[in-house]
N, C-alpha and C positions, 0 to 999 in steps of 0.2 A: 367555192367559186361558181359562176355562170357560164355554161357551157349550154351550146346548141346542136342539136340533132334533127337533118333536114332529112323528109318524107314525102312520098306519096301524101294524098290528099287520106285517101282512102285506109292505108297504112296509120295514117297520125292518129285519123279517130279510130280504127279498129284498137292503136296499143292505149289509146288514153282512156276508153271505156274499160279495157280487162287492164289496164294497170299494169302493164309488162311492155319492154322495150325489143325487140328481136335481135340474139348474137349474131353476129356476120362470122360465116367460115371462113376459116382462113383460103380453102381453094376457091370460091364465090367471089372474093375481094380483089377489085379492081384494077389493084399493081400485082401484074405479076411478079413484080422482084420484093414483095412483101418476105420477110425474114431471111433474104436475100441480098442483105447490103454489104457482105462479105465478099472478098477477092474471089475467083475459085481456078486460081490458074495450075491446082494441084490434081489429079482423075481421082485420088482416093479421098480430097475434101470433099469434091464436088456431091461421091457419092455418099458420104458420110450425112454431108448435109441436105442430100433430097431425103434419107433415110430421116434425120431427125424433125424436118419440116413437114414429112407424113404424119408422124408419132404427135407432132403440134395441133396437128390439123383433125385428129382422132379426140383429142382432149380438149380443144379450150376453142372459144370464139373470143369478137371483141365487139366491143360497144365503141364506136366513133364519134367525138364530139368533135365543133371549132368553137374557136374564143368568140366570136363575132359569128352578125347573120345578115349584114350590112352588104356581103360579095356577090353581085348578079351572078356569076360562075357558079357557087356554090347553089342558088337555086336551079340555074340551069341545068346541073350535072345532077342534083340528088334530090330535090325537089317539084320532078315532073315537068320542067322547065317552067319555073314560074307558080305551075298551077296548087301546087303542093302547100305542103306548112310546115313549120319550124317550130319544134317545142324548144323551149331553154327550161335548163333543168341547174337545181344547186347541187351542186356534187362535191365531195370532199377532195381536197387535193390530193392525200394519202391514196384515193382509191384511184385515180385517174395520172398519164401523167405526160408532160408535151413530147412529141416530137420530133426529135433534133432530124433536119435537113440536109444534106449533105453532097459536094461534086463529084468522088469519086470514091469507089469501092473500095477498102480497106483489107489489110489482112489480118484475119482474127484468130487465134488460139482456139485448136479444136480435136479433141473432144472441148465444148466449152467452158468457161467459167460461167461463175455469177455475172461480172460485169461485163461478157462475153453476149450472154444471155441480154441481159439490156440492152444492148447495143441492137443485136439481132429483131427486138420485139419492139422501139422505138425508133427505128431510123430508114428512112425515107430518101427517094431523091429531093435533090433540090427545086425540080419544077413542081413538086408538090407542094411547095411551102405557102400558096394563095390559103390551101385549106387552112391554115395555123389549128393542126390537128392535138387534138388530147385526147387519149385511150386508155381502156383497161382493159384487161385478159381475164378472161371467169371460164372456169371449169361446164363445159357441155354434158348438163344432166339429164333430166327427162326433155324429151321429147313430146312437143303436140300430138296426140293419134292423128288429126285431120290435115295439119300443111306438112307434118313431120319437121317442122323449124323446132328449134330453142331458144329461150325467151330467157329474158333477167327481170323481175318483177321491181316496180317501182317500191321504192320502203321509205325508211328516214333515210338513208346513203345517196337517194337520187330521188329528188323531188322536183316535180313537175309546180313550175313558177309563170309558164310564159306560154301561151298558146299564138304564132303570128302566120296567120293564113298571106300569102303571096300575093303577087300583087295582081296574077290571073285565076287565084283560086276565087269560085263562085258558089265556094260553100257557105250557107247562113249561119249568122252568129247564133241563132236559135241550137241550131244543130250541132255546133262544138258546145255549145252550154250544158244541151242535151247530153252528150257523150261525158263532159267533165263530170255531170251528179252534183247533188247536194254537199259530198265531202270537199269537194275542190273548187269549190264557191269564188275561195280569193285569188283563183287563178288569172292572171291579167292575160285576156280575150285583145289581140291587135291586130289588125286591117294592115298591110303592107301597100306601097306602090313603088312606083319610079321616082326617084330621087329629079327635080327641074334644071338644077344646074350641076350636079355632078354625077359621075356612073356607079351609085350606088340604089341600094333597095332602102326606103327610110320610111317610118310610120308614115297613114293615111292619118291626117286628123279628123277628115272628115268621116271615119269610121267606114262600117259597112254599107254599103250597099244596097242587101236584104237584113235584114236584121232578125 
């Protein structure tokens, strides 16, 4: 499937040159009620589950996609406001997965289950649902010596397909060309703008600007 991953300007071309995508931590990550969509009106849940959301957050990051890249929102929030760029990437459905939305905190079996676990690693409030978010969970191994982040490298699993600079990004198409290299040649390079009659972000056809 095609899935989209919004950045920094400067972020997009540093992962598209070294060909790695950077995991988000899970205490970095913008909802705080992230693997928190459980009830905790118990004192010995509550602390069971900041115990087990430490232990998560020691082992694994996630990679965050949306189905679409169409949401001025989604530029504004993750893309620099505007200025940034959007890879879309094919990614396998097995490795990625939506989702689910939800009005109110449930009560869940814990110590947990498998399907417990799901629940916990997919689910979201409901005013998040603009993002129409798809993730995967990867194990946090080596570490950069220099930013200290951890990265998941692009391979056959996550392939970079779409490169679409913003509609206030004033990076030249020279320079994401630059960055993609000779192997990613058939990468589709797209100019964003303002949509004229509706509130969305929709190709520029008249391409770039600086070229």
């Amino acid at each position: 499937m095609r899935a989209y991953h919004f950045l920094s300007c400067h972020d997009a071309l540093d992962d598209i040159a070294k060909r790695h995508l950077k995991l988000s931590e899970i205490d970095k990550l913008n909802d705080p009620f992230e693997l928190w969509c459980t009830a905790q009106t118990d004192r010995a849940l509550r602390r069971d589950l900041r115990k087990w959301k430490a232990e998560m957050a020691q082992k694994y990051g996630v990679l965050c996609f949306c189905r679409h890249w169409h949401n001025p929102v989604l530029w504004s929030h993750y893309a620099d406001r505007h200025r940034g760029i959007c890879l879309g990437f094919d990614v396998p459905e097995i490795s990625i997965k939506a989702v689910n939305y939800v009005a109110t905190r449930s009560r869940m079996q814990f110590p947990p289950t498998e399907e417990t676990i799901q629940k916990l690693l997919f689910t979201k409030y409901r005013d998040w649902k603009y993002e129409e978010e798809w993730r995967g969970w990867f194990r946090l191994e080596t570490r950069d010596p220099i930013t200290g982040l951890c990265f998941c490298s692009l391979d056959d699993k996550i392939q970079l397909r779409e490169v679409i600079a913003g509609p206030l990004c004033d990076t030249p198409k020279a320079k994401i060309r630059a960055a993609l290299g000779a192997d990613l040649r058939s990468v589709l390079v797209v100019k964003a703008r303002l949509a004229f009659a509706t509130f969305q972000v929709v190709t520029n056809k008249r391409g770039f600007a600086h070229s």
